[in-house]
N, C-alpha and C positions, 0 to 999 in steps of 0.2 A: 396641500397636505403638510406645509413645512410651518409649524405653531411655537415654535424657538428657534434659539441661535445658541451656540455657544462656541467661546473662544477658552482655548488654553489661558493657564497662571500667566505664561510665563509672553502673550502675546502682546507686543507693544501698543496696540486701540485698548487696553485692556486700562489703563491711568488716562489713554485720554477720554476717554467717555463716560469715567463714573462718575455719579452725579452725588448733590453734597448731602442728600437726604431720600429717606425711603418714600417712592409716588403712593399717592392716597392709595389707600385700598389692597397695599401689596400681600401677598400670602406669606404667613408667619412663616413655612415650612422654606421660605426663600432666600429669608435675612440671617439663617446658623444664630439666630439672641444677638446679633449685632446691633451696636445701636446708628448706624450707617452704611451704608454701601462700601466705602473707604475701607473701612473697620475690618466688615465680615472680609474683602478681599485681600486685605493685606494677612487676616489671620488665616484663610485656607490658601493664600501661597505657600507661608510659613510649613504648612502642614504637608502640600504637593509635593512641593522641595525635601521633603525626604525620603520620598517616595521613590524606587528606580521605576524606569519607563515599562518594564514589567510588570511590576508588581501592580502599575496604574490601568494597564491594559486589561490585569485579569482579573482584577474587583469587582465583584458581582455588585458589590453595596454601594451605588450610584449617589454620588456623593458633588454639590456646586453650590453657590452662593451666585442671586441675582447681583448686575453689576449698578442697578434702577434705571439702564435705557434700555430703548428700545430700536426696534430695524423695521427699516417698511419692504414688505415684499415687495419685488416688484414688478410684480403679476400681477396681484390681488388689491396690492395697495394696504393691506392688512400691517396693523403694528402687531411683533411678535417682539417679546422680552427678549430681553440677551445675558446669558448667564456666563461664567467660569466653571470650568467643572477637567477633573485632571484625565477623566477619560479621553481626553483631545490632546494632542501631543504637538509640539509648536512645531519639530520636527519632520511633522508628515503635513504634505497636503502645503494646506495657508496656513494651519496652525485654527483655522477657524470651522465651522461647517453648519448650515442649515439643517434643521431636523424634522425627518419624517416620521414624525416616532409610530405611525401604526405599518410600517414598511423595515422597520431596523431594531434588531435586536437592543441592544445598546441603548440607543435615542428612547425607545419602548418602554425601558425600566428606568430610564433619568425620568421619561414624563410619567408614569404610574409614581414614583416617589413623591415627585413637586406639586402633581394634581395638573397635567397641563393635557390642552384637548387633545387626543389618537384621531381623527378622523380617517376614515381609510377612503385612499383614492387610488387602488387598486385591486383590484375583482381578484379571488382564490383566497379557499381555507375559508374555515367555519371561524378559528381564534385569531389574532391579533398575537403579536405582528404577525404580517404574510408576510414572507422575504421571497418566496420563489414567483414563476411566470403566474401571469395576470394581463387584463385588459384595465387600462385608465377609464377611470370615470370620476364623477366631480371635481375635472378638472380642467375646465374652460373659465375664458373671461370674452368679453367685446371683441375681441380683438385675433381670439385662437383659441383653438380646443382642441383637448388630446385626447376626449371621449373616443373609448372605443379604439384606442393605438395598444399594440402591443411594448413592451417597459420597453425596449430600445426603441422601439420607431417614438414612441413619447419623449425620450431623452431629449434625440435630434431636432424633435421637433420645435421643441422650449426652446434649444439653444439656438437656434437656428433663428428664432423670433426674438429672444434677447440678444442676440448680435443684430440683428436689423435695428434695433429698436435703441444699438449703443448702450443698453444694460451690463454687458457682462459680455464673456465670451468663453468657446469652450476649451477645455484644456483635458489633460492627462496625468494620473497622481498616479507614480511607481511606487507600491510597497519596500522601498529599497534606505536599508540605515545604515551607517556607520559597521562596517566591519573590523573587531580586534582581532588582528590578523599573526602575530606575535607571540610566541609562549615562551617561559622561562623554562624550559627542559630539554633533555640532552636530543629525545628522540623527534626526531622531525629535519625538515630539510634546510640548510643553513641557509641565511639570506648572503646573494651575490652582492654587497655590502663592505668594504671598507672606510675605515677614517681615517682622516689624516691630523697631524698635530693638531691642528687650530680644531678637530671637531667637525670638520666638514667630510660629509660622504661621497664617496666613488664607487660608479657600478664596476665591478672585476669585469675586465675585458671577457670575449666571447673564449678565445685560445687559451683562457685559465677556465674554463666551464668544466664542469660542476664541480661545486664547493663540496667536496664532501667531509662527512663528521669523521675526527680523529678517535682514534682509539681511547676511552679513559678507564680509570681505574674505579671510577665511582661514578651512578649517574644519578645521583641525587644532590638535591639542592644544599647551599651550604646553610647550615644552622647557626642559631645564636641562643646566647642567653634570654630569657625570658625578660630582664631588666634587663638589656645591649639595647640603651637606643640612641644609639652614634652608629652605630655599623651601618653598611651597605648591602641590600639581597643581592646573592651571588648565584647566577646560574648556572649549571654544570661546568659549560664549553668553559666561563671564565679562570678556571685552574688550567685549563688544556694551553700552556704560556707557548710550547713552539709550535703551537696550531696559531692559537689566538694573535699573536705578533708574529708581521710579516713585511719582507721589504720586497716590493713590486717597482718596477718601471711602468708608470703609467703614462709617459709620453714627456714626461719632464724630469728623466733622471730619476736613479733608483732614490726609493724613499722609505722613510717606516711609516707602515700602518698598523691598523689593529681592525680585527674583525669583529661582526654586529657577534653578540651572545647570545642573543635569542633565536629561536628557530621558527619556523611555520605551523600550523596547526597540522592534523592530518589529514584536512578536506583541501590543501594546496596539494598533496597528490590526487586525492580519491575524486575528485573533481573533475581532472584530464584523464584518468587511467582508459576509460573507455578507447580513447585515440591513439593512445600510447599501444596499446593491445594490436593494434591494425598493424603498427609498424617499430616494434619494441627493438630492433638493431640500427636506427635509421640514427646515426652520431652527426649530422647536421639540420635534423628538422624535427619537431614532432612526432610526424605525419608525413609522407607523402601524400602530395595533393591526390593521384591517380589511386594511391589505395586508398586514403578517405573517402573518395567518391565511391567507387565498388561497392563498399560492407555498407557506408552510412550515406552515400547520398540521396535526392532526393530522386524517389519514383513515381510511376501512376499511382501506388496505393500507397506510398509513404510521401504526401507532396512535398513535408517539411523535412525527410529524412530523419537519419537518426539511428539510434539500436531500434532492433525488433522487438524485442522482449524485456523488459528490467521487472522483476522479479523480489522486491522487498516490502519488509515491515511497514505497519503505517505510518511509523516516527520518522521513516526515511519521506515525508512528504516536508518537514517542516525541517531538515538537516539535510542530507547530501542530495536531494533530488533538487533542493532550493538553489544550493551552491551550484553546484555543476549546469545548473540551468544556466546559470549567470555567468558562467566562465565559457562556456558553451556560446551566448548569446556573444559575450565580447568578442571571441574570436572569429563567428561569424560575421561579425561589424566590421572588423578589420580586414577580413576575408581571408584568414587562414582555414577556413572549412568550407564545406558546401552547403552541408546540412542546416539549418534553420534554428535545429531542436535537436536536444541530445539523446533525448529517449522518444522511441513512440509509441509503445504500447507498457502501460505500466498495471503491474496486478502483485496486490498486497496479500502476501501470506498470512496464515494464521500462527499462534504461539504453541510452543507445545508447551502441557501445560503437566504439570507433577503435582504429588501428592506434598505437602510440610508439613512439619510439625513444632510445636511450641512447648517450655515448659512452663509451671507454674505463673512464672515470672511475666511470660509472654515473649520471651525470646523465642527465636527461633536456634532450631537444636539439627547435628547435619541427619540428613532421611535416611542416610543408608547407614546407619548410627541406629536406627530405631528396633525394637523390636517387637515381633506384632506373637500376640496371645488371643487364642481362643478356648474360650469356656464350653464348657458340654451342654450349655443351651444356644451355642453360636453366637455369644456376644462376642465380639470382639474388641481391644482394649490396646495400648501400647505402650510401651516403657524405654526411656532413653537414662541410661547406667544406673536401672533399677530403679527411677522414677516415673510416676505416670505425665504422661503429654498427650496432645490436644492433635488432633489430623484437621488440616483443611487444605483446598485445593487450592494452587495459582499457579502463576508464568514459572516456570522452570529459569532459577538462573542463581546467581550469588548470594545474592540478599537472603533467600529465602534458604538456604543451604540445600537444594534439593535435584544439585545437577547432575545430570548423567551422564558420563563423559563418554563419548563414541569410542577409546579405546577400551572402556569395561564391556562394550557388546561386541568388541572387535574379537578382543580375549575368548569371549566365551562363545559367542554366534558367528563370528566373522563379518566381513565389513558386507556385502551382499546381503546377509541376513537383515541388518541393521537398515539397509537404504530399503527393501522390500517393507520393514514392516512401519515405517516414517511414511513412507507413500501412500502408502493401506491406512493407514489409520484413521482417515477423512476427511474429506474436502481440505483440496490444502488454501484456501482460503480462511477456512474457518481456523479457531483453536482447537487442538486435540489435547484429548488426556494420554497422558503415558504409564504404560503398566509393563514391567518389567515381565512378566510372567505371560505376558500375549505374545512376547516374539516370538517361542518357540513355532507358535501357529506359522509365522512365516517360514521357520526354518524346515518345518514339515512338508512345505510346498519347493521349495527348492528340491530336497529331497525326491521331493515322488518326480519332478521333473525331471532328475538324475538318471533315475532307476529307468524311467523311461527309454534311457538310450545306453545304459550302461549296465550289466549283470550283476546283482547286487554280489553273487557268491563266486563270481570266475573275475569278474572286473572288465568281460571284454565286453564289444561295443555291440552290442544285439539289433542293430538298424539292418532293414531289407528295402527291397525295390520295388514291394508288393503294392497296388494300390487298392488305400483304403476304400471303404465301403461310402456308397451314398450319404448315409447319414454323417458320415464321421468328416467328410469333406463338405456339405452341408458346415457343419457346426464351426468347422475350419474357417469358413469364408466369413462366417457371421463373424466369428470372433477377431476376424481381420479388420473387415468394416466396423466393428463397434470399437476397439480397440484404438486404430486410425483417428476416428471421431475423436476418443475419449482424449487421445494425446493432444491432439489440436486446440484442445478445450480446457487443456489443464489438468482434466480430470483422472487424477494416476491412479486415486484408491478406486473410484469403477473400471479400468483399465487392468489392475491388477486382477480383481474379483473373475473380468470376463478370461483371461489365464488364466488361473485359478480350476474355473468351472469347464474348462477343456481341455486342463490337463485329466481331472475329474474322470472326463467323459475319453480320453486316452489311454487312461490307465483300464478305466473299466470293462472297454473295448478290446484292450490289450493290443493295440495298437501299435506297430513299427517299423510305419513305412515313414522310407524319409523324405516323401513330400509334406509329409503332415507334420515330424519332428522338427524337421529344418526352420518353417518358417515359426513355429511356436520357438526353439532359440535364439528367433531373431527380432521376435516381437517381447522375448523377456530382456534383453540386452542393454538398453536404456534403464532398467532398474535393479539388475544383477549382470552388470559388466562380465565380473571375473568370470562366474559358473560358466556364464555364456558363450563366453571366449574361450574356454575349456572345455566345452560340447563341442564349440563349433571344430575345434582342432581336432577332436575326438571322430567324427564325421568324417574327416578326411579332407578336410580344406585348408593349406598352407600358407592361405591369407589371412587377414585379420577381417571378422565381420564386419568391423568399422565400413568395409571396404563392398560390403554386399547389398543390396537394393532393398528397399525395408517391404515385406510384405503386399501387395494386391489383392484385393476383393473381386472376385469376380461378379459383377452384379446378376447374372444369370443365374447364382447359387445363392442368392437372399431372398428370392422368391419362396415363401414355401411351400410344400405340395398340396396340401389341404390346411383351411382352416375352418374354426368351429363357429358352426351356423348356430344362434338360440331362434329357438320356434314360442312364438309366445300364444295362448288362446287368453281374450279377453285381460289381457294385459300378464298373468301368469304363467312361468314358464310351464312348457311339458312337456319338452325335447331340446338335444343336442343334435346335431347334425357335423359331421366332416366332409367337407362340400369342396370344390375347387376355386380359387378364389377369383376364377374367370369366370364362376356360375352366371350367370342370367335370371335375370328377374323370374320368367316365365318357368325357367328350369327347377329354382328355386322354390316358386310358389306349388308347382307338382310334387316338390317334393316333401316338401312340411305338410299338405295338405294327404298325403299317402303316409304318412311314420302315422305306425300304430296307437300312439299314447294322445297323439291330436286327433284321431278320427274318434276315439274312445270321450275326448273331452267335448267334442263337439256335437257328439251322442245326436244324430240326424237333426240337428237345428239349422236354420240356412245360413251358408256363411252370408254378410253383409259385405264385407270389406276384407281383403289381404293388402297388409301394409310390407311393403319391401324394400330393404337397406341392404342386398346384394353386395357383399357375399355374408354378412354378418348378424340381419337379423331380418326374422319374418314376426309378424304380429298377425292373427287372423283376428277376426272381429264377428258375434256371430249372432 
């Protein structure tokens, strides 16, 4: 499948192999109007070279000049051209890479621009390229075939046959580049760093640890004239002078030093914080080894160990999930952890998402600034200081001026309000919209959950020792079981719903015995702490719920007592039945054949057939 080659600008085979004139026949789309190979390659170095390793990465508009050689596979024996093209990065890898273009995104749109052959030599997907699983096919020679391997067992198999054969051998390419690890500002953690006259660094002994940041009067950077170009950038620490200069004894008589200026980024904490968290007073280690093993080491269902749970955005896949992998992996290299992996189960939230607005101009203007007008045919319209603006919906955050701050719903709903109606709002996987004027809805359910144990007009606590009724303990256990599930699964806004729908059936029951209240405040307590913690006191418990066993289903009350049989004649309904759902075929079929509405449909014709799906559906056939 591999129909090119291409090498980075910037790869040394790159002068030795280009040849002094274009081979007959070459495609004009290859030479950029150069009038040699030399030519076109020296003029799109010129051009890569301005390019950051970014910005090369992420250009959709595939862009190389042929170098006029070529490479012999050596599988196939086939000559495949060999181009330059800045999508290859001398950096990664060999700087070089063979192309499957009907297998790789990338390689796919270099050869759709150049006109170079896709042959696909892996099975899946109707379009081109396939990237995901597949079976190999046309891909044998004399010698081997991977017809019919699955994409790794085909890997090995190659490589495996080109190391026999002294072609190549296989190796290992880590996504891993240069880290700027360094920032010019105040806030961040100081490097354990000095210098000495001559400019040379020394790590600050262990018994001077941690370097911490001095107090300053400013933490911005120092400024210049716009025409100052002699000056030096100054960063914060650099005025902090009896921080900055220091005479230490390092083992050869006191001396002056001076300390590094620059700090750490934020991912040099939020990298370790996980481990730090296990043992946050521990002033000579990390970690203890013994507590890092407990919380993160490795189990039967966690082999690699690690957190249970990590919990963020998707931009946390390509920033701190990246980092901390790697700082994570170092340390288990060196063997200060046990754990393999620093996360093991990760699931990405959704955004909450607001209403903005724009004026004229196309700015955006702040939301809660806005003012909404309604016309007496229900149009609605908006005005930000008497000017009309434009509503559209996105991510909730700065940019867009549309943020709601958890103290304006603290103020007005309280912080329980506000965590109930975040969780309700929908799949917290997905994006939710936010509307200012739905929380009450939550706040209406705390509410009646209140009322439930406490007197709306005396204040006292109206809980008895009466036990509820079949159904309302029924409803009790479901809502335990489904509740249990839903938490397990992330699922808070059906979790809340099924609270919700039994407080419902609580109130309307008039219910208030405290087997049934108790464990409903202990099943809302994960998503209204406080209220909960204030029932629970209320109740007569001196502990803290924290402290109490979360809920039990009895499975013996998820059974339910009847359910609904459909009786079909000739395919159309013409009965309901409330059957027990231990019914029996036989019991069943007496019975739909005796309900009045099927003997009337069947109007003395012979039955042929009763089809039965006990306990839930009968079909007679006649």
């Amino acid at each position: 499948g591999a129909t090119y080659m291409v090498l980075a600008p910037e790869h040394e085979l790159v002068d030795a192999i280009l040849t002094d004139e274009w081979p007959d026949g070459t495609d004009p789309r290859w030479t950029a109007g150069a009038a040699s190979p030399s030519e076109a390659v020296a003029a799109y170095r010129h051009a890569a070279a301005r390019k950051t390793d970014v910005e090369r990465q992420e250009n959709k508009d595939k862009t190389g000049v042929f170098t006029g050689a070529f490479a012999v596979n050596p599988v196939n024996g086939e000559r495949v051209p060999v181009f330059v093209a800045d999508y290859v990065l001398v950096g990664y890898g060999t700087g070089a890479i063979m192309a499957v273009p009907a297998h790789d995104e990338r390689d796919f749109e270099f050869a759709t621009a150049f006109g170079l052959p896709t042959p696909r030599v892996v099975t899946g997907g109707d379009d081109l390229p396939w990237t995901g699983d597949g079976v190999a096919t046309a891909s044998a020679n004399d010698e081997v075939s991977l017809d019919g391997l699955g994409v790794a067992e085909a890997k090995s198999r190659i490589i495996a046959w080109l190391e026999e054969k002294g072609r190549g051998t296989g190796t290992t390419t880590y996504r891993l580049r240069d880290w700027l690890f360094s920032r010019q500002r105040y806030w961040g953690e100081p490097f354990p760093i000095v210098f000495d006259e001559d400019g040379h660094p020394h790590a600050v002994p262990d018994h001077l640890l941690p370097v911490e940041l001095p107090d300053v009067p400013d933490y911005s950077p120092r400024t210049f004239e716009p025409d100052d170009v002699t000056s030096e950038p100054e960063p914060p620490l650099g005025r902090a002078h009896d921080w900055l200069d220091v005479e230490l004894d390092l083992g050869d008589g006191p001396r002056r030093y001076r300390r590094d200026t620059n700090t750490m980024p934020n991912w040099a904490g939020s990298s370790w914080y996980q481990l730090r968290y296990l043992d946050p007073h521990n002033a000579d280690a990390l970690v203890d080894p013994a507590n890092e093993a407990y919380w993160m080491g490795p189990t039967d269902a966690k082999s690699t160990g690690g957190v249970d749970l990590y919990v963020g955005g998707v931009e946390h896949a390509v920033l701190h999930l990246l980092y901390a992998r790697f700082w994570h992996k170092v340390l288990f290299d060196l063997g200060h952890v046990s754990s393999e992996e620093p996360f093991h189960r990760l699931f990405n939230q959704g955004y909450i998402q607001a209403y903005a607005f724009t004026d004229a101009r196309g700015t955006y203007v702040p939301a809660d600034a806005v003012v909404e007008h309604v016309a007496d045919d229900g149009t609605t319209t908006y005005t930000y200081e008497g000017s009309p603006v434009s509503r559209e919906y996105g991510k909730m955050g700065k940019s867009l001026k549309n943020v709601v701050t958890p103290d304006e719903m603290y103020d007005e709903f309280g912080a329980d309000t506000f965590r109930v109606y975040e969780m309700s709002m929908g799949p917290l996987d997905q994006s939710r919209p936010w509307e200012t004027r739905a929380v009450v809805g939550s706040q209406r359910f705390l509410q009646r959950v209140w009322r439930l144990v406490v007197d709306e007009e005396s204040g006292d606590v109206k809980v008895d020792d009466v036990e509820p009724d079949r159904d309302t303990v029924r409803a009790l256990h479901r809502t335990i079981d489904g509740v249990s599930a839903d938490m397990d699964a992330l699922r808070f806004n059906t979790a809340i719903a099924k609270l919700i729908e039994l407080t419902n059936h609580l109130t309307k029951a008039s219910v208030t015995s405290r087997s049934a209240l108790e464990p409903l405040v202990l099943m809302l307590a994960p998503f209204a702490p406080h209220v909960a913690e204030e029932l629970w006191s209320l109740l007569g418990h001196d502990t803290s719920l924290t402290r109490a066993a979360f809920p039990q289903a009895d499975p013996a009350l998820l059974v339910a007592d009847t359910v609904t049989c459909v009786v079909q004649v000739q395919g159309k309904v013409r009965a309901k039945l409330d059957v027990s759902p231990d019914v029996t075929d036989d019991e069943l079929t007496a019975l739909a054949l005796a309900e009045e509405n099927v003997q009337r449909s069947i109007d003395g014709r012979e039955v042929r057939k009763v089809i039965v799906r006990a306990p839930k559906l009968v079909n007679v056939v006649v």
